[in-house]
N, C-alpha and C positions, 0 to 999 in steps of 0.2 A: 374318658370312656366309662360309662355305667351300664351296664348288661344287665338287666332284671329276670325275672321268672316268663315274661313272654318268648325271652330270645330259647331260655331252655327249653319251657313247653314248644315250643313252634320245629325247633328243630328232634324233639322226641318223637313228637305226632309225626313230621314229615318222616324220620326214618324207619317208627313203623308199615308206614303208608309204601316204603320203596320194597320194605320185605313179601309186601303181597305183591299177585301178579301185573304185572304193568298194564294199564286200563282198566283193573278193577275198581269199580266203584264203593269205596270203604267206608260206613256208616260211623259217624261222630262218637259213636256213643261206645261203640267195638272199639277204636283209636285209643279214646280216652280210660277204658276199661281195662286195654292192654298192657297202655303205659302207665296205669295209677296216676292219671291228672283231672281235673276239674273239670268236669264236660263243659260246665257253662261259661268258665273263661276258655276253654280250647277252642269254643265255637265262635269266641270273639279274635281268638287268634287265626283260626283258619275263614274267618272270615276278612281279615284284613289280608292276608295270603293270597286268598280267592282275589280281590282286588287288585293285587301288586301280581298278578297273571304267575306266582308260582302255583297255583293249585287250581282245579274247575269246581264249580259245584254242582251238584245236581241236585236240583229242588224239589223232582216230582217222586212221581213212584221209586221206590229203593234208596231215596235222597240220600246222599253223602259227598265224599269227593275222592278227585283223582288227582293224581299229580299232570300239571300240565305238559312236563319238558321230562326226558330220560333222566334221571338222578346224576349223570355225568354233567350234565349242562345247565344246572342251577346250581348256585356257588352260597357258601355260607353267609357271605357278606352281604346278597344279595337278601337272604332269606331276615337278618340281623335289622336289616335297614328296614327290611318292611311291615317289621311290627314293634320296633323300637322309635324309625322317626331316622329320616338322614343324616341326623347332627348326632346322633350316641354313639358314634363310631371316634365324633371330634371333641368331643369333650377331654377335659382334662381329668388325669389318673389320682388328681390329690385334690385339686379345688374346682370340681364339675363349674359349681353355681360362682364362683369367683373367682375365675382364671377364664379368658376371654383376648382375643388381638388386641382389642382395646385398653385393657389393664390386666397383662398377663400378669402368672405367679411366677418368684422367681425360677422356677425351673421351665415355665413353658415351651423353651425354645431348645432346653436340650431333651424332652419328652415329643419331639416334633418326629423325631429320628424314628423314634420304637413306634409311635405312630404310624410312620410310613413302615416298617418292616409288619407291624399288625395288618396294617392295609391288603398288605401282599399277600400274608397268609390265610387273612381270609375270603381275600379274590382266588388262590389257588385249590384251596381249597372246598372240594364238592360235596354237594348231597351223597353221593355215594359213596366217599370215601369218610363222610362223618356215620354215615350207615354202616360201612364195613366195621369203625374200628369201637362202633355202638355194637355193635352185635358180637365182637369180640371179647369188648371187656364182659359183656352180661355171663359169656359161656366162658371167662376165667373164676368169676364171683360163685357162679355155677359149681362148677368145680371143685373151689376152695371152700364149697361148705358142704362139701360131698365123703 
């Protein structure tokens, strides 16, 4: 499994997005100004988003986006695959590019396990509970330099 900077920004921006009012339509540019990320790759991430039906876009007047489903009902796994690619959930944790069914590495088969329990954890858990405990750490870091 390899995670890059899309899976972070994707899921920064959407939990911005859940902090506003639900059906508000939130402008790219406020998203990315919030969270401190790169409007021009966030708008490549929210636009593969847009695709993968976690987000709507609105193209005309006020253009931006919404989230499509309530933050309880989009899962992190879901959000991970849709701007990472189905297979980066399956890769292997030591040799991505050379570990494979067909010529595993010797650990492959005992990394199958933590596999399947990563699996779980990120089907259980939601948008909203990775927004809760986003907005939790912000307002301890808050705090500790207060």
């Amino acid at each position: 499994m390899h995670l890059t900077k899309k899976s972070k920004y994707a899921l920064l921006g959407l939990a911005y997005l859940v902090s506003r009012d639900r059906g508000t339509t939130v402008p790219l540019a406020e998203v990315a100004k919030a969270q401190a990320l790169p409007a021009t790759f966030l708008a490549k991430i929210f636009q593969e988003l847009a695709r993968h039906g976690v987000l709507e876009a609105d193209r005309g007047r006020g253009s931006g986006y919404t989230l499509s489903r309530a933050p309880a009902e989009v899962r992190v796994r879901e959000v991970v695959e849709a701007v990472e690619g189905p297979m980066a959930l399956k890769q292997c944790l030591l040799w991505s590019n050379d570990c494979g069914e067909e010529d595993p590495c010797p650990l492959h088969y005992r990394l199958e396990q933590f596999h399947a329990q990563l699996d779980d954890v990120l089907n259980e858990v939601t948008l909203a509970d990775y927004a809760d405990k986003t907005a939790h750490v912000k307002s301890q870091k808050r705090g500790a330099t207060s």
